[in-house]
C-alpha positions in Angstrom: -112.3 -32.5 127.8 -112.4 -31.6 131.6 -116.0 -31.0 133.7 -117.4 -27.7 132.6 -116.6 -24.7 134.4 -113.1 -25.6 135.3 -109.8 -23.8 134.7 -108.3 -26.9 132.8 -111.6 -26.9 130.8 -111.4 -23.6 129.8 -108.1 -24.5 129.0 -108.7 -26.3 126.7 -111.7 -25.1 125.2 -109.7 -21.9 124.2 -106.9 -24.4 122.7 -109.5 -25.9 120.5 -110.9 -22.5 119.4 -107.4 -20.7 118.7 -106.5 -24.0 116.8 -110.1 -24.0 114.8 -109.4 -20.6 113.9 -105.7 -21.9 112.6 -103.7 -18.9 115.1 -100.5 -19.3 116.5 -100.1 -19.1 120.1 -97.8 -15.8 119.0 -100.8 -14.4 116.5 -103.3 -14.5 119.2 -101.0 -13.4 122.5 -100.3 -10.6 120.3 -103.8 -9.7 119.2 -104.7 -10.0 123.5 -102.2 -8.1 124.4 -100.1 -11.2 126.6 -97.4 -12.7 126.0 -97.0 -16.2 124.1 -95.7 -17.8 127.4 -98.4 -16.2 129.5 -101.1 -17.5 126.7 -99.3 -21.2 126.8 -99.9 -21.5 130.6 -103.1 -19.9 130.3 -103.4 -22.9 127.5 -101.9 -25.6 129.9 -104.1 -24.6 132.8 -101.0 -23.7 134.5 -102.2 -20.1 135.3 -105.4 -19.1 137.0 -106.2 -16.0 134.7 -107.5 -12.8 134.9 -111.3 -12.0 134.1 -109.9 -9.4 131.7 -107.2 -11.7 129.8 -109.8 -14.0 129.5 -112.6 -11.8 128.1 -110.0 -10.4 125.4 -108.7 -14.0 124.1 -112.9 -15.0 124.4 -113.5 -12.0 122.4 -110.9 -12.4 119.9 -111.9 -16.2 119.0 -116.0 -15.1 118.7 -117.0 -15.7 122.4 -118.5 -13.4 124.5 -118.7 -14.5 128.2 -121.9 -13.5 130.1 -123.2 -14.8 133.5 -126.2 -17.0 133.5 -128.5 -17.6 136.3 -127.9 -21.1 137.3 -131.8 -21.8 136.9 -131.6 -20.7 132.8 -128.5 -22.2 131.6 -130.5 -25.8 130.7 -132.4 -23.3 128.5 -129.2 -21.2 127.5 -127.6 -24.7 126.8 -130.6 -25.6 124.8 -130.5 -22.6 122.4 -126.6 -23.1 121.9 -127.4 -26.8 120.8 -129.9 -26.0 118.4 -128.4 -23.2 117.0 -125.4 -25.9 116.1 -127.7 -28.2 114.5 -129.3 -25.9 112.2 -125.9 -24.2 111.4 -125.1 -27.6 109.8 -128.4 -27.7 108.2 -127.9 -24.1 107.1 -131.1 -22.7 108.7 -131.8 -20.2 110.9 -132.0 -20.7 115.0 -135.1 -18.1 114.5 -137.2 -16.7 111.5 -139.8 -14.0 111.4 -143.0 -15.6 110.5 -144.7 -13.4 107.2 -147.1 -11.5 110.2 -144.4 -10.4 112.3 -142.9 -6.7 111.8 -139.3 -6.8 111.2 -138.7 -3.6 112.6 -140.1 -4.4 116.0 -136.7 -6.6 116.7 -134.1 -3.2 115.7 
């Protein structure tokens, strides 16, 4: 895959997710609102896309896109990573300990 942060690695990052998630490039235009060509150059890296087209398609495969101060995304990174590894070991990122009030987190 490309550097991070580029429009062809976006690209493909949002190939590998609508492909994951077993859509056709006509299920998920269709969900977004675009056309299948416009979401196979968007795809190819042959478009430089709107912020909007690109939070619906996000959105629609479970991402949400948020801006990070520059100075927390090792940390950000870091929570994403072990969040990964316990999903394959089927435990929780986080876990109230028995002393902590549940309802302090609603």
């Amino acid at each position: 895959m490309s550097k991070p942060y580029t429009l062809e690695y976006l690209a493909a990052l949002l190939k590998r997710a609508r492909t994951v998630r077993r859509l056709s490039q006509t299920e998920l235009a269709k969900k977004a609102g675009i056309g299948q060509a416009h979401l196979s150059r968007i795809e190819q890296g042959k478009v430089d896309l709107r912020a909007s087209s690109l939070i619906e398609v996000a959105r629609i495969l479970g991402f949400e896109l948020m801006l990070v101060p520059k100075e927390y995304v090792p940390a950000v990174s870091a929570l994403i990573n072990a969040a990964r590894q316990n999903t394959a070991a089927e435990t929780p990122a986080y876990e109230l300990r028995d002393d902590e009030d549940e309802d302090l987190y609603l």
